[in-house]
C-alpha positions in Angstrom: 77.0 -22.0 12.1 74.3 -21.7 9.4 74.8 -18.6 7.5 71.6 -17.2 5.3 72.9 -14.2 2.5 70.6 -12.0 0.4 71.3 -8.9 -2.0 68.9 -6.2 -2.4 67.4 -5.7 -6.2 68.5 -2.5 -8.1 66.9 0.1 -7.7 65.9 0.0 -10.9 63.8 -3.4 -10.1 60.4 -3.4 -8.8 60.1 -5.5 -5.4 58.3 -8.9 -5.1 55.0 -8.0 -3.1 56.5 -10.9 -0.8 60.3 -11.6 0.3 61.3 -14.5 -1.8 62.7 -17.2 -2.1 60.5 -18.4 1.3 62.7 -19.4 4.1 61.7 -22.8 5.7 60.1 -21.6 9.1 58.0 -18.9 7.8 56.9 -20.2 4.1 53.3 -21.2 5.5 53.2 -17.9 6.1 54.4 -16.5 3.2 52.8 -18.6 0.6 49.7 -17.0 -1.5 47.0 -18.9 1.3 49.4 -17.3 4.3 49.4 -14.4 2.9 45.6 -13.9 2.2 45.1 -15.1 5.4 47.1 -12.4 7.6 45.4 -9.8 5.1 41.8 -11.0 6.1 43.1 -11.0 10.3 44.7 -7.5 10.0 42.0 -5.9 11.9 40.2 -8.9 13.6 38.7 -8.4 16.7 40.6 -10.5 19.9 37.1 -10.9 21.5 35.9 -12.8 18.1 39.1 -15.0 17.9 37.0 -18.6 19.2 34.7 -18.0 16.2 36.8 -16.6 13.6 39.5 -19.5 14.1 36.8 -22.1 14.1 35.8 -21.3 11.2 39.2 -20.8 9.3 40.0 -24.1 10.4 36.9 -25.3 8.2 38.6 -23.7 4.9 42.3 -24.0 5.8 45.0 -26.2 7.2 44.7 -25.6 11.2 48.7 -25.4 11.6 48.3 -22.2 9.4 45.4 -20.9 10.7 47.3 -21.0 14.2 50.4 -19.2 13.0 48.3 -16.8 10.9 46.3 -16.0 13.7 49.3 -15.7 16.2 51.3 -13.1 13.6 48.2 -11.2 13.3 48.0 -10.6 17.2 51.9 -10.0 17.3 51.2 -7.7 14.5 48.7 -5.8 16.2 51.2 -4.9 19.0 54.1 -3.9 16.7 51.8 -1.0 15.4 52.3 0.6 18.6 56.5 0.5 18.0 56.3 0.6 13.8 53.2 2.0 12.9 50.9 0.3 11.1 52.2 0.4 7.7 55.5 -1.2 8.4 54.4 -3.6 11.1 51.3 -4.9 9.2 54.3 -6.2 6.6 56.2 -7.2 9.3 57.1 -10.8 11.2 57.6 -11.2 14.8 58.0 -13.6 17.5 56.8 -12.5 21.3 60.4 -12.1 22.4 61.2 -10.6 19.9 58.4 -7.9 19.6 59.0 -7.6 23.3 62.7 -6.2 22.8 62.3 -4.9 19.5 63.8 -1.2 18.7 60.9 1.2 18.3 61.0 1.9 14.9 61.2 5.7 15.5 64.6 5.4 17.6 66.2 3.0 15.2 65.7 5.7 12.9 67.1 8.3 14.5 70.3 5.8 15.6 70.5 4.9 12.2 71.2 8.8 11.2 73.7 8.8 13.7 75.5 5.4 12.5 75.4 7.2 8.9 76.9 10.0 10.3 79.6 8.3 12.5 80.8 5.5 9.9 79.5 7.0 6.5 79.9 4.5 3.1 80.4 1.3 5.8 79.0 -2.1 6.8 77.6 -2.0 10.2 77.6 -5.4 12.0 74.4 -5.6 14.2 75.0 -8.2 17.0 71.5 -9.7 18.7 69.8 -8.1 15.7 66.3 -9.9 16.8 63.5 -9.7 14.5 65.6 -6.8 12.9 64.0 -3.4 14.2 67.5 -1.7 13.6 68.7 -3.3 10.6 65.9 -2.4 8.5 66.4 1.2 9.7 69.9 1.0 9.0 69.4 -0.4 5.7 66.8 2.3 5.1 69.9 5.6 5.8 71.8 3.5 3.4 74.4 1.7 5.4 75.4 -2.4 4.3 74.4 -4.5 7.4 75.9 -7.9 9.0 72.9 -8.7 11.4 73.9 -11.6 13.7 71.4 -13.8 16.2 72.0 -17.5 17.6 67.9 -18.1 17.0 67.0 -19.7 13.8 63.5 -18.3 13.2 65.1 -14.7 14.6 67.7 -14.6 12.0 64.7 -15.6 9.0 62.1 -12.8 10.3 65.1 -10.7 10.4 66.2 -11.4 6.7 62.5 -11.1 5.9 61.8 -7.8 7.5 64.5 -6.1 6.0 63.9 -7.0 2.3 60.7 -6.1 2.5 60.7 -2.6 4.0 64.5 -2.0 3.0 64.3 -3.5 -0.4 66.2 -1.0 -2.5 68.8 -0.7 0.3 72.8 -1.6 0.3 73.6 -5.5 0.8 72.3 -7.4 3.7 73.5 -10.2 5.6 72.0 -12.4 7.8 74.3 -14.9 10.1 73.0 -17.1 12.3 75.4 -17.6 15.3 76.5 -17.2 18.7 78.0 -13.1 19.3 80.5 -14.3 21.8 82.2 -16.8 18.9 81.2 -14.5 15.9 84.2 -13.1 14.1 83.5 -9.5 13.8 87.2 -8.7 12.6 86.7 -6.1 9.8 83.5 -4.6 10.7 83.4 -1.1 10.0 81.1 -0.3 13.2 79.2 -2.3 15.7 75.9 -2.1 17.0 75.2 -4.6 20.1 71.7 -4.9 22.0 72.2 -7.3 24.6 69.4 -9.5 25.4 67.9 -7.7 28.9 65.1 -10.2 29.9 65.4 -13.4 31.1 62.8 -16.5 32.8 62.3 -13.9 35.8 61.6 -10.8 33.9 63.9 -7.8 33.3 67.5 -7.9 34.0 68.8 -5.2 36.0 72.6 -6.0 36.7 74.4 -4.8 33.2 77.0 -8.1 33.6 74.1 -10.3 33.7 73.2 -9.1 30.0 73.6 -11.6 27.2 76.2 -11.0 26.2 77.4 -8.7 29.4 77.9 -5.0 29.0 81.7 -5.3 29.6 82.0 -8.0 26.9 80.0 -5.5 24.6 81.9 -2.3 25.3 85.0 -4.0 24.7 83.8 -5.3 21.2 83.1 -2.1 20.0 86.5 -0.9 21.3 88.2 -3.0 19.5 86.1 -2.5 16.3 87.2 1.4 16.7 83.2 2.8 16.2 79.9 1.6 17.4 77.2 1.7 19.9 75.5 -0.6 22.9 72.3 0.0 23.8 71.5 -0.8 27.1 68.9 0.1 30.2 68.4 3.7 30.9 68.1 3.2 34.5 72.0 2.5 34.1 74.2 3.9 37.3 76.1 6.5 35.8 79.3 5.1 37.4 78.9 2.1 35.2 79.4 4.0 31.7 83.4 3.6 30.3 84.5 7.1 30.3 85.8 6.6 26.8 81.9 6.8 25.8 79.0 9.1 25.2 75.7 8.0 27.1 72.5 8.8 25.4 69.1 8.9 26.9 66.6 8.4 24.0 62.8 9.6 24.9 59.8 9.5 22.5 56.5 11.2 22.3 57.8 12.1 26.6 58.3 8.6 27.2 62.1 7.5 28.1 62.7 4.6 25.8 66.7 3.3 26.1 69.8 4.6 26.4 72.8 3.8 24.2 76.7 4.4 24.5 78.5 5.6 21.8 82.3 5.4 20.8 84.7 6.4 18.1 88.4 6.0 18.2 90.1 8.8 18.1 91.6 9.7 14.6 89.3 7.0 13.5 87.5 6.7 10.4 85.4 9.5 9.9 86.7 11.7 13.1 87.2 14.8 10.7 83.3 14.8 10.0 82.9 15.7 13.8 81.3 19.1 13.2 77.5 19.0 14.4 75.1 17.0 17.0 75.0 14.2 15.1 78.3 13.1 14.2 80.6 14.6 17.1 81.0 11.5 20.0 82.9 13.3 23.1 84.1 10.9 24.8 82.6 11.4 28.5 79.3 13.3 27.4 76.1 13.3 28.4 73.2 13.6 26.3 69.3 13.8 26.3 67.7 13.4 23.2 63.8 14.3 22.4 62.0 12.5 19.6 60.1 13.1 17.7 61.8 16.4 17.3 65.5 16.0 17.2 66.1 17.9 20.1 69.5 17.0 21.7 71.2 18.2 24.8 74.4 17.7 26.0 75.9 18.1 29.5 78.1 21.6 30.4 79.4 20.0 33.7 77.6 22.6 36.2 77.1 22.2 39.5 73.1 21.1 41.0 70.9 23.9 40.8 70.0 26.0 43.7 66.6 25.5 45.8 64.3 28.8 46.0 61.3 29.6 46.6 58.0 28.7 43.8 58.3 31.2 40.9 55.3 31.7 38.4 56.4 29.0 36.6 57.0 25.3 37.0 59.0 23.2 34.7 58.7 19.5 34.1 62.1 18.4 33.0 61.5 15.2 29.9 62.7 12.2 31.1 65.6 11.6 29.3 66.7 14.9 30.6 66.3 13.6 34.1 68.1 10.1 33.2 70.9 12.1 31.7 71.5 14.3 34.9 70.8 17.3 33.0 68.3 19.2 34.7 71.0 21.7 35.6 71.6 22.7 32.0 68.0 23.0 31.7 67.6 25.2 34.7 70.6 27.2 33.9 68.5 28.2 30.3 65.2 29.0 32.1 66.8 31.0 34.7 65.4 28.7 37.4 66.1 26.5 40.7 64.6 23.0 42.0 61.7 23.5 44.4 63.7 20.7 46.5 67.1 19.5 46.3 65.9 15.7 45.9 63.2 16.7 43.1 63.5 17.3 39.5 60.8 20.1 39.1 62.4 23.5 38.1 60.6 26.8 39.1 60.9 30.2 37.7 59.7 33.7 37.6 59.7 34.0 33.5 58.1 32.4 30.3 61.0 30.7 28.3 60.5 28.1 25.5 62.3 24.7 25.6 61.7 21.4 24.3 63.4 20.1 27.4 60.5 20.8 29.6 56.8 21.1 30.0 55.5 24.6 31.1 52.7 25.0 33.9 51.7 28.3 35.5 51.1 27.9 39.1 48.4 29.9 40.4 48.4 28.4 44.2 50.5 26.7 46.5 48.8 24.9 49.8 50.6 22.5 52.2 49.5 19.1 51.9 46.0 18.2 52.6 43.1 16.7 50.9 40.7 18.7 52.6 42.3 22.1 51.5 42.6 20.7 47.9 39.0 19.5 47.4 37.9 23.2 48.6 39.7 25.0 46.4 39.3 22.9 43.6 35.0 23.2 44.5 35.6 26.5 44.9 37.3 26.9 41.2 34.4 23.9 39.5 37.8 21.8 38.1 36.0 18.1 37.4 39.0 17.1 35.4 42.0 16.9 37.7 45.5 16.3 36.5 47.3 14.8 39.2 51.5 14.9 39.0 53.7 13.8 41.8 57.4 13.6 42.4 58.5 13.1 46.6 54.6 11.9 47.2 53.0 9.1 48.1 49.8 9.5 47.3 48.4 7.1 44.6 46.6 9.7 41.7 43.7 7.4 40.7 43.1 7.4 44.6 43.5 10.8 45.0 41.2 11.8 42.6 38.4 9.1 43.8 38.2 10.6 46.9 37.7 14.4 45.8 34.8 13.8 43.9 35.3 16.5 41.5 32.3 17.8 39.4 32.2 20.9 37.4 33.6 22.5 33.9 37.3 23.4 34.5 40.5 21.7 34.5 43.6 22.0 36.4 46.6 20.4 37.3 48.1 19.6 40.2 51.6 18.6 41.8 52.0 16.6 45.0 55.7 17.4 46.0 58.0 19.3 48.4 59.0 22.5 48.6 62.1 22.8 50.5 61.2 19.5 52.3 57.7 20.4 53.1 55.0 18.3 51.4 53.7 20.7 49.1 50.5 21.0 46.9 50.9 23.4 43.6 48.1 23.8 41.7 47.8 25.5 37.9 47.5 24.9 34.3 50.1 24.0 31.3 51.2 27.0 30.1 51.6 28.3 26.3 55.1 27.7 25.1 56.6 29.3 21.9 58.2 26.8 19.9 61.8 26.3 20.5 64.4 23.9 18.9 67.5 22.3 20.7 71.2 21.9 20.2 
């Protein structure tokens, strides 16, 4: 089991420019030639690669030319997960890119891990090229990251001293999770590997390591969190756990359970969102606002007929089975018992949900649609559908729209009848979230 070990200057130090001393796999890359070399590919164009390599190669050693060049593209897609100032510091491999934490959600995990084991080392098992480590280093917290990959475990080390240089002590083990001691940790974090040779892995035991294996690991450590799929079953989360579904910018990113023994460390700082675990609960949380939701145990909301108002529930709302608290604060019912659109006669700000303001409903049928939309001059269609099969792109190829307006419409059912709504987003007040 090689084991690599790095402390984090003072703060009182200024950081090298470059992690240093160079570990063996990356120092072509991180030598002074390496280094100009990434700077000059930061923004290269794909399409010119053929030409640009060629004529690298002519002033540079081809082997770094070919790693340069490959960390430049792999750079290029972290941007979208990091943003472009920490991933244009950053090191990646594809896999590792591929499961990566977006560096937004590690963040707000981190805040949570602060607030659930405060002053303590968290031990990060299948830390990969070290998304969550460097965030956790950044909210202050000592990290253990452990990975079995060689190169992993060196990007890892190198990512977090370069974007978490002034944080607590960091330690990078290289090793196998299901032999790695973890006796002592203060809390675990574990993000099973979910992609194999054939693509993603849908069965939670077929994880590496499993999901059972994982949940029990941070039982016996006392405090710490999995993050797994968030197409989970619901019957498949211990009920000594709290499931949150993670969503950012409206897109539903992961879900992760969370436990705390009881009278563990830390269980008298359970006042507020962040640093309460109930054992059991459901919760939705929004980035990039903050806004959390937890479950109040009602029953499915009613079906009635279309109000004013239709409500798009966010998707980790819908993951979390929480559309009923959601409809419970607008004062609304589902459209259809099977569909996760909430109606309503009344204007109500949420976070949880996108506003529209229906101004017609029309059983299914394109030929209705396409006169009414003529009739109106939408050429800018927003098509939305939940219960339909119609395909949007085709939808909208075949109505031929032309003309100044937009609008939106939903392809659903109302009751069980295939049902066309059409209106506009409507303004919304802003609202926080508890």
């Amino acid at each position: 089991m090689g084991r690599v070990t790095d402390r984090a200057p003072s703060p009182a130090a200024s950081p090298p420019p470059v992690p240093a001393p160079a570990t063996p796999l990356l120092a072509p890359l991180l030598s002074a030639e390496g280094q100009a070399l990434l700077a000059e590919l930061r923004d290269h164009d794909p399409a010119q690669e053929l030409a640009l390599a060629t004529r690298l190669r002519r002033e540079h050693p081809a082997e770094l030319v070919s790693a340069a060049l490959a960390q430049a593209r792999l750079r290029q897609r972290g941007v979208a997960k990091f943003g472009a100032e920490d991933a244009y510091r950053m090191y990646f491999t594809p896999n590792g890119i591929e499961q990566a934490t977006r560096g937004s959600v590690a963040a707000h995990r981190a805040a949570r891990f602060r607030a659930l084991a405060p002053d303590s080392r968290v031990t990060d098992l299948c830390c990969g090229i070290g998304g969550d480590a460097i965030e956790l280093a950044r909210a202050g917290l000592a990290v253990t990251a452990v990975d079995l990959d060689p190169l992993t475990c060196e990007i890892a080390l190198t990512n977090v001293r370069t974007l978490a240089p002034d944080g607590p002590p960091v330690t990078v083990t290289r090793a196998d999770v299901l032999e790695y001691d973890a006796t002592g940790a203060d809390a675990l974090f574990i993000d099973p590997a979910r992609r194999g040779g054939r693509g993603r892995i849908f069965d939670p035991e077929a994880y590496s390591p499993p999901l059972s294996w994982a949940v029990d690991a941070v039982r016996r450590a006392g405090a710490g969190a999995v993050k797994i799929a968030p197409g989970i079953p619901h019957e498949l989360i211990p009920d000594d756990f709290e499931a949150e579904w993670i969503s950012d910018g409206g897109d539903v990113k992961e879900a992760v359970l969370w436990h705390r023994r009881e009278g563990g460390r830390g269980d008298e700082r359970g006042d507020g969102d962040l640093k309460a675990i109930v054992p059991g609960t459901r919760r939705a949380t929004l980035l990039p606002s903050g806004a959390t939701l937890t479950g109040r145990g009602l029953p499915d909301p009613p079906v009635r007929p279309v109000g004013r108002f239709l409500y798009e529930p966010d998707g980790a709302v819908i993951r979390a089975h929480l559309v009923a608290e959601v409809a419970e604060d607008l004062d609304g019912g589902l459209l259809d018992e099977t569909i996760a659109y909430i109606t309503a006669d009344e204007p109500r700000p949420t976070p949880f949900a996108t506003a529209y303001e229906i101004t017609d409903q029309l059983p299914f049928g394109l030929k209705k649609l396409k006169a009414l939309l003529r009739e109106r001059e939408v050429g800018v269609l927003t098509v939305k559908k939940r219960g339909s099969a119609v395909e949007p792109e085709e939808l909208r190829r075949r109505l031929k729209l032309k003309g100044p307006h937009a609008s939106t419409v939903f392809l659903t059912r109302v009751a069980g009848a295939p049902t066309m709504l059409i209106g506009h987003p409507a303004e919304q007040a802003p609202s926080g979230g508890s």
